[in-house]
C-alpha positions, 0 to 999 in steps of 0.5 A: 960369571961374566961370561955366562951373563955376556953369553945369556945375554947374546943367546936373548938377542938372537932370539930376539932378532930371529922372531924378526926375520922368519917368515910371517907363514912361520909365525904362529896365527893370531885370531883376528880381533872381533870389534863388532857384530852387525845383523842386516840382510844381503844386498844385491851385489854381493860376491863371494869376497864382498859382502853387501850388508842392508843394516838399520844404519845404511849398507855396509861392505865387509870383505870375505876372505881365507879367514872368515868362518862361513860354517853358520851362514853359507847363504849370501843371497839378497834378502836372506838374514845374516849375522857378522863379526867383524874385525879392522884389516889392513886395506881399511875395509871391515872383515868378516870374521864370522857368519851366522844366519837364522835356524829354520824347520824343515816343512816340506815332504822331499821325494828322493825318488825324483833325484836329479843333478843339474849345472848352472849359474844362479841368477839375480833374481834369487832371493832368500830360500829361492833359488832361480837357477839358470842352466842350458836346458833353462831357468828353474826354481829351486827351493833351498831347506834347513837340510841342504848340504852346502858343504862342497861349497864356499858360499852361495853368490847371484852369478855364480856357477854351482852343481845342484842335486835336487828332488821334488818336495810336497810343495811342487817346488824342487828343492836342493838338497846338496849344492857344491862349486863348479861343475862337480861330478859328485852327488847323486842323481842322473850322470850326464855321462850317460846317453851322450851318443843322443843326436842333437845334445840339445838345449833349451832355445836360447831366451826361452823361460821354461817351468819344471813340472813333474808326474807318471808316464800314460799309456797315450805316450808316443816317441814325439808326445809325452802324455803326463799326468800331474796333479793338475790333470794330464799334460801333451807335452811336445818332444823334438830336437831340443828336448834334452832326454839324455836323463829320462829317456824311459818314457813308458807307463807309470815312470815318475818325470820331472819335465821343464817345459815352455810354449812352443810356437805351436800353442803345444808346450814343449819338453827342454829337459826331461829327468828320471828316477835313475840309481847312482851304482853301476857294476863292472862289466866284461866289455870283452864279450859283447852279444847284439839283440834286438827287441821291442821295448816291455812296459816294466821299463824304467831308467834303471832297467830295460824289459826288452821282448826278443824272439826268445823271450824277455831280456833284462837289461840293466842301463848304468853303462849305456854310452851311446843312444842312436837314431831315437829320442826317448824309448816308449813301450813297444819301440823297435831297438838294438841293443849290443850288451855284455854281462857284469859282476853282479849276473846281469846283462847290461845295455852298451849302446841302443840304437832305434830302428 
């Protein structure tokens, strides 16, 4: 009788002193202890690991770490609403425990015709739902919705790098509809993988501030002027070397644009980068037999297809496996080009490299 309590005894103790000395990843997790809920707007000089929070009693800073729940509130823009359980943590800083922030409507009509997908980092001055997005080709607006997927990213920070596929809302303002960390190659919209043999790859001049407008190719296009009209009247908007074209290339009557443009010392306004209507599918294509022809460009062009005129008739060319663009900026109706070019799995002819006459 003895032995089995000295044995139920030492069997208690070892367990005991086991629970001590496994490793703290092996103990089971325990929530962290909510201790408040504050409500104030984000300050500037917030990071994705601190928070700064303007509240009724003076700025607080909260810590973000693995831990905090970001599901209800991704936007930590200065000025935009937000909500915070906090808890005590071991470095004498408040933690964020969770994050919510205020439901808004969706008001604004969104063109998913004039997708487009850009790279930057977003500045200080963004406040709230607006966004002023500084890329290589210059700043932009963006508006941010209700709908906005913010799901391939932690949180939304100033002076932070974020890939952004945005379309054009009724408001004239583009609007993000999906926002993830990093240079990510996800999304829809243009790919900048396309046209990369476009000589310069250019950018916007370095301190040059640009605006994005947006409307249809007219007839009055040439390969140096873009003739856009908008709801404000037609624009002669300047193409040259540092215009980026590599996503809207196809500049031929009634093709949809979106434009960043900024005054060029000439009085003229001048195109940084240019964004088409560009489908995000490709098919497999037999790069093993390649057909050259040559032929002006059709006025059914778009992003998507090229109507080329050959001597033996009209060509369809399908331009989602385009890798190099020579010797021209932008294809305009009746431009000169060759075009070498093999068939995919879905029956049609497509583009491989242009090059202009």
């Amino acid at each position: 009788m003895r032995w089995k309590k000295y044995s139920r005894l030492c069997l208690t103790t070892a367990l005991i002193c086991g629970m001590f000395i496994l490793p703290a990843n092996l103990m089971k997790a325990q929530a962290a202890e909510v201790i408040a809920t504050v409500h104030g707007t984000v300050a500037s000089g917030t990071t994705s690991d601190l928070l700064r929070l303007s509240t009724k009693e003076g700025e607080m800073q909260i810590k973000l770490d693995g831990g905090t729940d970001t599901s209800g509130c991704k936007i930590l823009l200065p000025d935009s609403k937000v909500s915070v359980s906090v808890s005590h943590g071991s470095d004498g800083y408040l933690h964020a425990v969770t994050l919510s922030g205020d439901t808004q409507t969706q008001t604004t009509t969104l063109d998913s015709s004039t997708a487009s997908s850009v790279t930057g980092t977003i500045g200080s001055k963004s406040k709230g739902d607006v966004i002023y997005f500084k890329t290589p080709q210059g700043d932009m607006e963006i508006k941010l919705d209700p709908t906005t997927n913010l799901s391939g990213c932690s949180v939304l920070v100033a002076d932070k790098t974020y890939t952004i596929v945005c379309v054009r809302g009724s408001d004239a303002y583009m609007h993000a509809v999906s926002i993830s960390d990093g240079a990510s190659s996800s999304g829809t919209g243009s790919s900048d993988t396309n046209y990369t043999g476009i000589t310069p790859a250019p950018a916007s001049p370095v301190g040059v501030s640009t605006s994005t407008v947006t409307g249809k190719v007219t007839g009055d296009t040439k390969e140096n002027m873009l003739y856009l009209s908008t709801n404000y009247g037609v624009m002669q908007i300047a193409i040259d070397n540092n215009t980026d074209s590599r996503n809207g290339i196809v500049l031929t009557p009634g093709n949809k644009l979106s434009v960043s443009v900024y005054r060029g010392s000439d009085a003229y306004m001048h195109a940084a980068t240019i964004f088409g209507s560009k489908d995000g599918t490709s098919a497999s294509v037999d790069t093993s037999s390649v057909s050259t022809v040559t032929g002006t460009v059709g006025d059914k062009s778009n992003e998507n297809l090229l109507y080329l005129s050959t001597n033996y008739g009209e060509m369809e060319l399908k331009l989602d496996a385009v890798n190099s663009v020579n010797n021209l900026k932008v294809l305009v109706s009746g431009k000169k080009v060759t075009v070498t070019c093999a068939r995919g799995d879905d029956a049609y002819m497509h583009a491989l490299t242009i090059t202009g006459s």
